[in-house]
C-alpha positions, -999 to 999 in steps of 0.1 A, spaced: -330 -37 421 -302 -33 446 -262 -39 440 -245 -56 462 -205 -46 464 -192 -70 490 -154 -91 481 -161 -107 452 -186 -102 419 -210 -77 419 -247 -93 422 -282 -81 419 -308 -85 434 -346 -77 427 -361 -48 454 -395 -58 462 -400 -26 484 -390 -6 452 -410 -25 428 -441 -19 445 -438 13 445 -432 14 408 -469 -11 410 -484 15 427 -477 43 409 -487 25 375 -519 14 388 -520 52 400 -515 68 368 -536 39 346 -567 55 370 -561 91 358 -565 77 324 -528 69 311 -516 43 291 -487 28 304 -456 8 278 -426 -2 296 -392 -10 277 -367 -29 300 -328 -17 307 -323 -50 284 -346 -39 255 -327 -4 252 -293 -19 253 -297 -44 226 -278 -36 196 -311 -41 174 -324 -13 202 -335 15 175 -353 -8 154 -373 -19 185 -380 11 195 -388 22 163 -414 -3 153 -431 -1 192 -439 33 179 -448 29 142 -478 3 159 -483 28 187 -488 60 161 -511 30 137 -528 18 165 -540 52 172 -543 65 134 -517 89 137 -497 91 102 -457 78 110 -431 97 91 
C-alpha cells in the first residue's frame, strides 16, 4: 500500500508491485513446507484484538494437538 501526501486528505492506495512480492514470497515459503496465517493491520487494531488473536491460536494449538494453557 502506498500514501499519498498531496494538498488535501491523506489516501491509500493498494501497491500491486508490493503485493506480489508479498504472493511470491508466500507461495515461496508454502514450498519449503510452511504454513502460512495472515492477520490484517484491521484485525490487530480492533478493540476485541486479544480475544482474536487468542482464539486463532487456541484452534491453531487444537488443530495440531498441542495442550493450550
Amino acid at each position: 500500500m502506498s500514501r499519498n501526501r498531496g494538498q488535501g486528505p491523506t489516501t491509500y492506495a493498494a501497491s500491486p508491485r508490493l503485493y506480489s512480492e508479498m504472493v511470491a514470497e508466500d507461495r515461496r515459503l508454502r514450498l519449503a513446507g510452511y504454513e502460512i496465517y495472515r492477520f490484517g493491520g484491521w484485525e490487530l487494531t480492533r478493540p476485541d484484538s486479544p480475544q482474536v488473536i487468542s482464539d486463532f491460536f487456541t484452534e491453531l494449538l487444537t488443530r495440531h494437538k498441542k495442550p493450550t494453557p
